[in-house]
MDAnalysis code that builds the backbone (N, CA, C; Angstrom):
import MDAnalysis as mda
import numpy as np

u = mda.Universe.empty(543, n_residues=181, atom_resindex=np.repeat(np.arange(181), 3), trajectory=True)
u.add_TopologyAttr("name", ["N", "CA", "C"] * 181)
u.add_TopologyAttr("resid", np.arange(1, 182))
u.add_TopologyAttr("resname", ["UNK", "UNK", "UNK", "UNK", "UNK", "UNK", "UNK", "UNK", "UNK", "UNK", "UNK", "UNK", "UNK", "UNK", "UNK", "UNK", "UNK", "UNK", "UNK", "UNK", "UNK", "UNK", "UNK", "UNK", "UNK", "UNK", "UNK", "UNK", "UNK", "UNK", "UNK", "UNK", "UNK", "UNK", "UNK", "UNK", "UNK", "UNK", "UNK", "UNK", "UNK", "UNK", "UNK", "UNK", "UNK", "UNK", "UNK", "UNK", "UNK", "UNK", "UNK", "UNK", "UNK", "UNK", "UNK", "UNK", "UNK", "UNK", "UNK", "UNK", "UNK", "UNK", "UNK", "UNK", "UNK", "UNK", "UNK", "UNK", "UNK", "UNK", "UNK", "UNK", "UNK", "UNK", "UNK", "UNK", "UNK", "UNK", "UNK", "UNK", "UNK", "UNK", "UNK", "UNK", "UNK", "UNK", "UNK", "UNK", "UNK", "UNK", "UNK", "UNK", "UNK", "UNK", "UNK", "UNK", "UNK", "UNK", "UNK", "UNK", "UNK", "UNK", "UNK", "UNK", "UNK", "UNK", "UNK", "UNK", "UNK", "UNK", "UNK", "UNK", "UNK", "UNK", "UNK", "UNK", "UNK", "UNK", "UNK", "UNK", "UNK", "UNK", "UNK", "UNK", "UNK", "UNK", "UNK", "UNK", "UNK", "UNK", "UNK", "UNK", "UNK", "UNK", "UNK", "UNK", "UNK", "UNK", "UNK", "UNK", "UNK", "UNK", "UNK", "UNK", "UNK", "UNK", "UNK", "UNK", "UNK", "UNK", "UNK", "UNK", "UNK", "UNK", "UNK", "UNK", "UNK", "UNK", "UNK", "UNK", "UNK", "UNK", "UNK", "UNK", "UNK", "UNK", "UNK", "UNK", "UNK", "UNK", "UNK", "UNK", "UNK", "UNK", "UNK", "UNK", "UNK", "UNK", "UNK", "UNK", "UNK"])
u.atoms.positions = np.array([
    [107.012, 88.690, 59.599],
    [106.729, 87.507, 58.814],
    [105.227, 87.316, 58.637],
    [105.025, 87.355, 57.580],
    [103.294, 86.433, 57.205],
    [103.271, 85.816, 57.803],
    [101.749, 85.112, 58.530],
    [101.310, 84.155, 59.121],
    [101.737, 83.893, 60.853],
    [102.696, 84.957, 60.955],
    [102.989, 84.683, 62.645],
    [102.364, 85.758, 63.296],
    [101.855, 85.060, 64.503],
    [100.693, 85.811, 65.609],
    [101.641, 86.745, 66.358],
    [100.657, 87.459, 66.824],
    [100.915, 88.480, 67.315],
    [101.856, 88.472, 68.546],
    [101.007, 87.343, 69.021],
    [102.021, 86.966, 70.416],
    [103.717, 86.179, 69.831],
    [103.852, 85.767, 69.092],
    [105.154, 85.238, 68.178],
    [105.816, 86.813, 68.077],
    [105.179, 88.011, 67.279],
    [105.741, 88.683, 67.067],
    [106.533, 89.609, 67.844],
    [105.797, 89.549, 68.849],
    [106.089, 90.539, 70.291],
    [107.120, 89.644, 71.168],
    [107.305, 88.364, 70.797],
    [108.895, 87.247, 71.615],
    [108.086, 86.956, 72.679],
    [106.270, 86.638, 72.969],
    [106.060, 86.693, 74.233],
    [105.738, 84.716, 74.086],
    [105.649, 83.699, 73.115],
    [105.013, 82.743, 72.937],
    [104.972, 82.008, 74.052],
    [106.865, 81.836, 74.823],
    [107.113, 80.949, 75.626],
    [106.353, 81.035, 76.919],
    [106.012, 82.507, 77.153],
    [105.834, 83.472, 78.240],
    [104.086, 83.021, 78.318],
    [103.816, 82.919, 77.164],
    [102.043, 83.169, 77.233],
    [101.535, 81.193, 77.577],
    [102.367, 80.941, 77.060],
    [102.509, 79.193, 77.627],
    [102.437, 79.104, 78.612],
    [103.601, 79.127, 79.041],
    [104.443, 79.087, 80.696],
    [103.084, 79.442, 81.587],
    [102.376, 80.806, 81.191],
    [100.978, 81.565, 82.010],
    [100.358, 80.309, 81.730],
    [99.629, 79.979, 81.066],
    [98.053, 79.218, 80.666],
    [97.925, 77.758, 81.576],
    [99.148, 77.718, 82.057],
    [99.192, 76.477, 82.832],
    [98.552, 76.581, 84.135],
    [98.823, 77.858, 84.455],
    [98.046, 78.641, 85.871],
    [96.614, 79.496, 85.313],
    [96.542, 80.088, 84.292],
    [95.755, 81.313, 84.299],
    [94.914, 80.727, 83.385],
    [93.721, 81.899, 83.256],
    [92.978, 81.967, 82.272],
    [93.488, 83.057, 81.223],
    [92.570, 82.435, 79.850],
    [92.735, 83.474, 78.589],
    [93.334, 84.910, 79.364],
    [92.228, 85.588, 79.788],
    [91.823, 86.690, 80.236],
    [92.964, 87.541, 81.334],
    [93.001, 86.591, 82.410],
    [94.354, 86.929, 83.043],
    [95.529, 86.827, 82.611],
    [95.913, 85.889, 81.384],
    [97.107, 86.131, 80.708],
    [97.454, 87.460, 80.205],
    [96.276, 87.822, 79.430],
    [96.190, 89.166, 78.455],
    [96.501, 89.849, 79.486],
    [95.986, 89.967, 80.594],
    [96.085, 91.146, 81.347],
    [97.303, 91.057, 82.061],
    [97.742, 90.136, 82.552],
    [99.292, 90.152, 82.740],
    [100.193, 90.305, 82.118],
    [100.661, 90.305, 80.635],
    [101.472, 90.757, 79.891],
    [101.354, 91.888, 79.465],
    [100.139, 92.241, 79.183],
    [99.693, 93.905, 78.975],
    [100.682, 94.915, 80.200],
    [99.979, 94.158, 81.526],
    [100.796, 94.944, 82.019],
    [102.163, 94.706, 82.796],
    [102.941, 93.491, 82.405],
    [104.287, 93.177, 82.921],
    [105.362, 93.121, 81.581],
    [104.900, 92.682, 80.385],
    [105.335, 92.053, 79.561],
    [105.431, 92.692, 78.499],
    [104.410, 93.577, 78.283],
    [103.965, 94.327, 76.503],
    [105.572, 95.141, 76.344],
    [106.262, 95.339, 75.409],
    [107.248, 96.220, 74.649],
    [106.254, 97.384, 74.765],
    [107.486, 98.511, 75.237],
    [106.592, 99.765, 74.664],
    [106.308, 99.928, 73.642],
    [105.049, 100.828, 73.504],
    [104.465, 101.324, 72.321],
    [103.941, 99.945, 71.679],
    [103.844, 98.513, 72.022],
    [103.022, 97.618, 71.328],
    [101.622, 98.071, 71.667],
    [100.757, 97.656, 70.721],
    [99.467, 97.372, 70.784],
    [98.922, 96.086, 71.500],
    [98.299, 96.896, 72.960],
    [97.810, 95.642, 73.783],
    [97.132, 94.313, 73.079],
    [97.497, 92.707, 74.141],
    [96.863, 91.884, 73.326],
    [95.793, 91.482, 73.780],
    [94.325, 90.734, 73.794],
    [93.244, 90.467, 74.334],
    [92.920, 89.166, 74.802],
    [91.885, 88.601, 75.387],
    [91.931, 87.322, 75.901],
    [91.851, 86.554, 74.406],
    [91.336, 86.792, 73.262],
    [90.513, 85.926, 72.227],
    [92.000, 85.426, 71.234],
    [92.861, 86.607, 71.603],
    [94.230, 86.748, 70.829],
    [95.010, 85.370, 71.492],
    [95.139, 85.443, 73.086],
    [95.600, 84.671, 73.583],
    [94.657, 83.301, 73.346],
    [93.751, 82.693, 73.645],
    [92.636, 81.955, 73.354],
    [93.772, 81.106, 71.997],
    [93.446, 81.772, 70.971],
    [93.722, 81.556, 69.579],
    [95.097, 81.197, 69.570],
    [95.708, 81.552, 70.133],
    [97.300, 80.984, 70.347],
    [97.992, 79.659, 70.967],
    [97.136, 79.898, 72.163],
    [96.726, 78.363, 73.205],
    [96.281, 77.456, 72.224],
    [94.779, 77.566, 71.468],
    [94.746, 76.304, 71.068],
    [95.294, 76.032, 69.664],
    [96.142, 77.341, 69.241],
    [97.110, 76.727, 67.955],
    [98.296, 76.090, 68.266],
    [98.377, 76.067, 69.669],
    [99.872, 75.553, 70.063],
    [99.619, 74.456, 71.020],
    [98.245, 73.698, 70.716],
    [97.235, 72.445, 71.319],
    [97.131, 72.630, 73.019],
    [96.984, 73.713, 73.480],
    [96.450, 73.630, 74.592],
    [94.769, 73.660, 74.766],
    [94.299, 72.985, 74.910],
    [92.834, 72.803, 74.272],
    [91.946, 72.413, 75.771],
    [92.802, 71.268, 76.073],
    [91.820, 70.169, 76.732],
    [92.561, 70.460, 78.044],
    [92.500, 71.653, 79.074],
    [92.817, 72.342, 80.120],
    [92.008, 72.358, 81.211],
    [92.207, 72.276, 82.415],
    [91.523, 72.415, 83.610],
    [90.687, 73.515, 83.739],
    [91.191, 74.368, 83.489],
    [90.827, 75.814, 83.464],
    [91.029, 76.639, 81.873],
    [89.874, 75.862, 80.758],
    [90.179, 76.268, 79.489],
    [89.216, 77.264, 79.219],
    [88.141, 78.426, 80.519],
    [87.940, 79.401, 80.324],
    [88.523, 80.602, 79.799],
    [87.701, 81.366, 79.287],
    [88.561, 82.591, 78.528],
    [88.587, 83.395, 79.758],
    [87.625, 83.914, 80.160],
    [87.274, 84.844, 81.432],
    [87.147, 83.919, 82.412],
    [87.352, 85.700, 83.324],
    [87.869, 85.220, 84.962],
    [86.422, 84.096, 85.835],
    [86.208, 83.274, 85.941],
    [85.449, 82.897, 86.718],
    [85.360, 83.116, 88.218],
    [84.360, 82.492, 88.753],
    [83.491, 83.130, 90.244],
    [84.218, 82.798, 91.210],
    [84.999, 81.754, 90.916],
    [86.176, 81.224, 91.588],
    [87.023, 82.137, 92.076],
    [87.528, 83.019, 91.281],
    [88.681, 83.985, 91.254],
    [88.279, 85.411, 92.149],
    [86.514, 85.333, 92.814],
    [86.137, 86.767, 93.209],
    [87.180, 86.448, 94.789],
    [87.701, 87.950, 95.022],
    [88.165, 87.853, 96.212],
    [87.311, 88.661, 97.079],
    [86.853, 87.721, 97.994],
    [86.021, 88.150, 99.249],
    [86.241, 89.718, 99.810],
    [87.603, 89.237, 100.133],
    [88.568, 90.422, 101.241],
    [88.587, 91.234, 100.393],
    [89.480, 91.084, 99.830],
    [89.717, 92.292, 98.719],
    [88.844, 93.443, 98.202],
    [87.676, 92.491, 98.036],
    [86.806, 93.499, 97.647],
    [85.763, 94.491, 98.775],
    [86.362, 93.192, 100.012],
    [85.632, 94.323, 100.693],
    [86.431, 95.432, 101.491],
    [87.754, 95.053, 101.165],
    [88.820, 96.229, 101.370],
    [88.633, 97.300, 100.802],
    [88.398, 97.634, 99.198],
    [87.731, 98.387, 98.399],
    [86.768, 99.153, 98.805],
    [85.251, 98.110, 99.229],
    [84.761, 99.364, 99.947],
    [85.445, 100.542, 100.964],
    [85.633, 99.525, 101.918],
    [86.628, 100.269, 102.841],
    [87.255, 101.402, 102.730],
    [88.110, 101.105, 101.911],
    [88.949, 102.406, 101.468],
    [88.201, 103.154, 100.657],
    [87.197, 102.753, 99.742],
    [86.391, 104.184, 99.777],
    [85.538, 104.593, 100.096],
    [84.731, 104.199, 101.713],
    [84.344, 104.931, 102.704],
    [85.188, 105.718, 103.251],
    [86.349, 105.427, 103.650],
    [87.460, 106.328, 104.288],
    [87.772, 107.348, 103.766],
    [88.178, 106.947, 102.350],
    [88.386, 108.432, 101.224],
    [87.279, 109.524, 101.449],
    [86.262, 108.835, 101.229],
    [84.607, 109.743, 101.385],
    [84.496, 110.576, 102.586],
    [85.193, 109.482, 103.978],
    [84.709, 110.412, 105.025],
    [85.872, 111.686, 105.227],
    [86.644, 111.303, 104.797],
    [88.104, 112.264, 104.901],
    [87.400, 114.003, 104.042],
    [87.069, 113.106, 102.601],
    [86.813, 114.520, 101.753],
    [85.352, 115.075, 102.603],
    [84.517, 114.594, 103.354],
    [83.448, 114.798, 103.631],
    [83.955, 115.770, 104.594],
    [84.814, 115.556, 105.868],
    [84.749, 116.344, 106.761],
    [85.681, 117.774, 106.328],
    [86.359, 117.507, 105.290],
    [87.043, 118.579, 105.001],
    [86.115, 119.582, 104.185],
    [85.032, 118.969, 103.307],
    [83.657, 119.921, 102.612],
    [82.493, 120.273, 103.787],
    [82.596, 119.466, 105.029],
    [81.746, 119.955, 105.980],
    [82.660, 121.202, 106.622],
    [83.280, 121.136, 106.682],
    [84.074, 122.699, 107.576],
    [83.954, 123.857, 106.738],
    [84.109, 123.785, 105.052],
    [84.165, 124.741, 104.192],
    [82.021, 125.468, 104.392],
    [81.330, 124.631, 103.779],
    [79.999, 124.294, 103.910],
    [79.281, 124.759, 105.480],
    [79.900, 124.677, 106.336],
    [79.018, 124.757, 107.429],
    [78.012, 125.670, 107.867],
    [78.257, 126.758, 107.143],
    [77.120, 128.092, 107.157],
    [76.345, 128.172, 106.209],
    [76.448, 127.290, 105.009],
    [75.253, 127.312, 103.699],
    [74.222, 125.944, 103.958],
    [73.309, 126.044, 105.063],
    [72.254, 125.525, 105.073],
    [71.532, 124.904, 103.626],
    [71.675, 125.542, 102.240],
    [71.550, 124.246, 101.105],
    [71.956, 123.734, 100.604],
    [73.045, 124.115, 101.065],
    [74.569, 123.544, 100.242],
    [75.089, 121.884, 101.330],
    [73.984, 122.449, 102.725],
    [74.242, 121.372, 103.376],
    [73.616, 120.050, 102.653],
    [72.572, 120.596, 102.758],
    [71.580, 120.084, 102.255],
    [71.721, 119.081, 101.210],
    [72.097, 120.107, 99.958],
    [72.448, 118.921, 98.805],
    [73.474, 118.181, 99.340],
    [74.181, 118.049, 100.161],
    [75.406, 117.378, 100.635],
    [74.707, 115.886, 100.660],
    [74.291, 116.468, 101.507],
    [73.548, 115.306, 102.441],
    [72.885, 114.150, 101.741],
    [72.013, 114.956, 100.758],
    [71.326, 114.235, 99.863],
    [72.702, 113.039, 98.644],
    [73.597, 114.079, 98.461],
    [74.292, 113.063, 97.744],
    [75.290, 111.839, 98.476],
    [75.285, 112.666, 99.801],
    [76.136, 111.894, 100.123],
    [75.321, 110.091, 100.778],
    [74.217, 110.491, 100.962],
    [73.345, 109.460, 101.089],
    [73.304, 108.420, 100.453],
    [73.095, 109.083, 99.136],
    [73.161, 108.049, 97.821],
    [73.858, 107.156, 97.847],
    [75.590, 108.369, 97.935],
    [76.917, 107.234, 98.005],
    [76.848, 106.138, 99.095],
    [76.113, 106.663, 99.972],
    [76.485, 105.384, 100.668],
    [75.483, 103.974, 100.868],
    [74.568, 104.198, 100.342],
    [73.489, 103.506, 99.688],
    [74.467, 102.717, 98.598],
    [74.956, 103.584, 97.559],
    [75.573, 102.528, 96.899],
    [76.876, 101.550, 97.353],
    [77.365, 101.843, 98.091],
    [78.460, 101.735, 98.740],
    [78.095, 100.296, 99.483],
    [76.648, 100.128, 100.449],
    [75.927, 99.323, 100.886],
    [75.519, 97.997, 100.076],
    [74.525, 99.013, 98.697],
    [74.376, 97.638, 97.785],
    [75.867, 97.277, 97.436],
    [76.714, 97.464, 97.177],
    [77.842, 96.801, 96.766],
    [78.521, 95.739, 97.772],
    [78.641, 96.082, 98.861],
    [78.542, 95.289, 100.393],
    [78.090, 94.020, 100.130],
    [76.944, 94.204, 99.439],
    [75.268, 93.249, 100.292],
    [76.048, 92.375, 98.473],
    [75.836, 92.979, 97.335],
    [76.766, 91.929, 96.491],
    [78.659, 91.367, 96.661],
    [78.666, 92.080, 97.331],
    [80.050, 91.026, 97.430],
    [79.725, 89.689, 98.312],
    [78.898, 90.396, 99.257],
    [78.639, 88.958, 100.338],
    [77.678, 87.939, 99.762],
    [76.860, 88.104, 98.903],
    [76.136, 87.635, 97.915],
    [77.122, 86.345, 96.783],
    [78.229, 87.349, 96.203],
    [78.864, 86.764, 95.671],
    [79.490, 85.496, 96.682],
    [79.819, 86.025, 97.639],
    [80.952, 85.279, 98.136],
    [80.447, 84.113, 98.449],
    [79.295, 84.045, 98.735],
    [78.100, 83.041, 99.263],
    [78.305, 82.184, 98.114],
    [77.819, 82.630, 97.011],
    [77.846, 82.036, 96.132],
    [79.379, 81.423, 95.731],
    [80.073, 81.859, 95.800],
    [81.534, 80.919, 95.265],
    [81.695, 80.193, 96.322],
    [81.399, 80.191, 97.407],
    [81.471, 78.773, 98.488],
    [80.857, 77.718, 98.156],
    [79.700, 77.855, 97.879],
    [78.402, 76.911, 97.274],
    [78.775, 76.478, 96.054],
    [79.820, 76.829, 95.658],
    [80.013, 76.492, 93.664],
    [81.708, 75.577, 94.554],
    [82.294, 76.117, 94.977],
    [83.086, 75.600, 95.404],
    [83.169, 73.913, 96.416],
    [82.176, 74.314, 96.978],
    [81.375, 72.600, 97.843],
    [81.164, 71.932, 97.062],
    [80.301, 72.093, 95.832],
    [80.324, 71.723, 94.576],
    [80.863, 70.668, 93.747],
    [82.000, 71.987, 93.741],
    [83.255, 71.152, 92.594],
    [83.683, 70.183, 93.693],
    [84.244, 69.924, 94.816],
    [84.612, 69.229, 95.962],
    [83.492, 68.116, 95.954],
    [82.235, 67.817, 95.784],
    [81.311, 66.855, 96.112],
    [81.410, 66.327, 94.260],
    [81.425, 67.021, 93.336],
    [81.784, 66.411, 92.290],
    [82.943, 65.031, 92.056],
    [84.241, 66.346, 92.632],
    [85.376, 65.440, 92.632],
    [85.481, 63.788, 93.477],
    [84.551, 64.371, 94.654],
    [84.803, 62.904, 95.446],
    [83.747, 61.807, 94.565],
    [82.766, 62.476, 94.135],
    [81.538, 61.310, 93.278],
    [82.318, 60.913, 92.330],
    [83.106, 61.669, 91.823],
    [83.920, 61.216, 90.527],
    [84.923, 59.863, 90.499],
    [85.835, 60.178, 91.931],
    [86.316, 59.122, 92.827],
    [85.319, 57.772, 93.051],
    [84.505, 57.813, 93.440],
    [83.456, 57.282, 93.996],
    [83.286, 56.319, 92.988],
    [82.705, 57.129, 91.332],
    [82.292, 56.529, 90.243],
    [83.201, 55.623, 89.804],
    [84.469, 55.888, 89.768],
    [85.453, 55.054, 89.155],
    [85.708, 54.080, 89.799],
    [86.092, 54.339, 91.086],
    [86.209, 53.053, 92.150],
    [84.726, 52.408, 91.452],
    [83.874, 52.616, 91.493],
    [82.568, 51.455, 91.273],
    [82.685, 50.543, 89.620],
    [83.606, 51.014, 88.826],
    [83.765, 50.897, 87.801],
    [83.980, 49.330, 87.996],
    [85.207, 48.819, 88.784],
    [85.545, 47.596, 89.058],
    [84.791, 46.593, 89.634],
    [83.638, 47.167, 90.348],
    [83.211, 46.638, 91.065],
    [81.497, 46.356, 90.227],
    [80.947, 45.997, 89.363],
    [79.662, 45.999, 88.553],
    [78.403, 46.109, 89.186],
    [78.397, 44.600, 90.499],
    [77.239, 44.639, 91.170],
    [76.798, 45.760, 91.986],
    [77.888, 46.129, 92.744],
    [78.068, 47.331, 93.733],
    [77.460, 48.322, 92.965],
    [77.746, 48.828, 92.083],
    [77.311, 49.867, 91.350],
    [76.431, 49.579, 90.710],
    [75.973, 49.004, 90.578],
    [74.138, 49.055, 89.885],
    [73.426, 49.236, 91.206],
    [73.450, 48.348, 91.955],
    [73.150, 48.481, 93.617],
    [72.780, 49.679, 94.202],
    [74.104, 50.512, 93.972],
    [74.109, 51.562, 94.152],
    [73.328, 52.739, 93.614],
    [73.182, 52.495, 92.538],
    [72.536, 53.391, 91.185],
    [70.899, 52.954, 91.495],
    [70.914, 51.887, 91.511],
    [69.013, 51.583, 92.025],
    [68.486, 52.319, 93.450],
    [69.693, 52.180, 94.426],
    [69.500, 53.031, 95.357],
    [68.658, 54.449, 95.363],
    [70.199, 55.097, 94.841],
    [70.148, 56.536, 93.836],
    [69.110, 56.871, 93.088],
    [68.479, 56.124, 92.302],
    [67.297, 56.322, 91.704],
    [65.698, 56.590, 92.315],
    [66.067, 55.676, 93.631],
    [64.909, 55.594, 94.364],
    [64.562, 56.438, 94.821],
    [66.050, 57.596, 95.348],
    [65.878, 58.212, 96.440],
    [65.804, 59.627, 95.568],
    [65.029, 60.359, 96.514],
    [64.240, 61.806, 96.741],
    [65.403, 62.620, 96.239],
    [66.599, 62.648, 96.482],
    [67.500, 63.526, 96.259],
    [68.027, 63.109, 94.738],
    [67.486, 62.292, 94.046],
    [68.339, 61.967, 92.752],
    [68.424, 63.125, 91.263],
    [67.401, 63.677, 91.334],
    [67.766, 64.837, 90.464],
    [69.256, 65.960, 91.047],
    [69.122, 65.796, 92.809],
    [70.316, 66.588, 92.447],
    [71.747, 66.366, 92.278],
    [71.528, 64.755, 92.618],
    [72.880, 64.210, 92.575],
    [72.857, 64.209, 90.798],
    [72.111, 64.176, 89.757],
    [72.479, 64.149, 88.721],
    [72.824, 65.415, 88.360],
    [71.858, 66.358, 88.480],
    [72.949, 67.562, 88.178],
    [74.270, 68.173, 88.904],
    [74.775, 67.376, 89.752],
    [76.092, 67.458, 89.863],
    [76.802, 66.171, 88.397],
])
């Protein structure tokens, strides 16, 4: 039919709904891609999904990002990843050190690359924990938001209290950062 989306066409509409209530754009796409797609369809993308959501007025969402946010990094996980491929590394390593053991440059370049890898292996370490730092701190955040938010409304009723309050706030040393929360 003219004029019906892609996601209409493929029977996924109810399906891509049902997701957006939990997910983002981005993780939708990628969950039907790979639970949902008919064979032989042509995968769909976050912008596809995006465009569908807000033709079918999902607009004004908790989570109306397209992409995955910082929220979503998993700590563990990723440092399971390393993990397992240090392990992989040392497995293939000792099995190329037994072959290798009599070519002194062959050690050599070994060594040298294998260095690297684990240099990179390290910086990747030193950014996950980086990251993770960081989504705690974004996370305290949203939590000190939510309760000010609380905070604000309760003062709503109350007029004097909250100017009171706000002259306080103004006075004090910390007021730029309570505003950019």
């Amino acid at each position: 039919m003219a004029g019906q989306s892609k996601i209409d066409k493929l029977g996924l509409g109810g399906k891509v709904l049902a997701l957006r209530k939990d997910l983002t754009c981005e993780e939708i796409a990628d969950e039907i891609n790979l639970r949902y797609l008919p064979v032989g369809a042509e995968p769909i993308n976050k912008m596809t999904v995006s465009r569908y959501c807000i033709a079918h007025g999902l607009t004004d969402m908790d989570r109306n990002d397209i992409s995955k946010s910082l929220t979503h990094f998993d700590a563990l996980g990723e440092a399971w990843k390393v993990r397992d491929r240090l392990v992989k590394r040392t497995n293939k390593m000792e099995k190329f050190l037994d072959e290798i053991k009599e070519d002194e440059e062959k050690l050599s370049e070994f060594a040298s690359i294998n260095n690297a890898y684990l240099n990179c292996c390290k910086q990747l370490q030193d950014l996950n924990e980086s990251v993770s730092k960081i989504q705690k701190e974004q996370l305290g955040l949203q939590k000190v938001r939510q309760v000010l938010g609380a905070v604000l409304s309760t003062l709503e009723k109350y007029p004097s209290v909250r100017s009171e309050i706000f002259e306080k706030l103004r006075n004090s040393e910390v007021y730029e950062t309570i505003r950019a929360i």
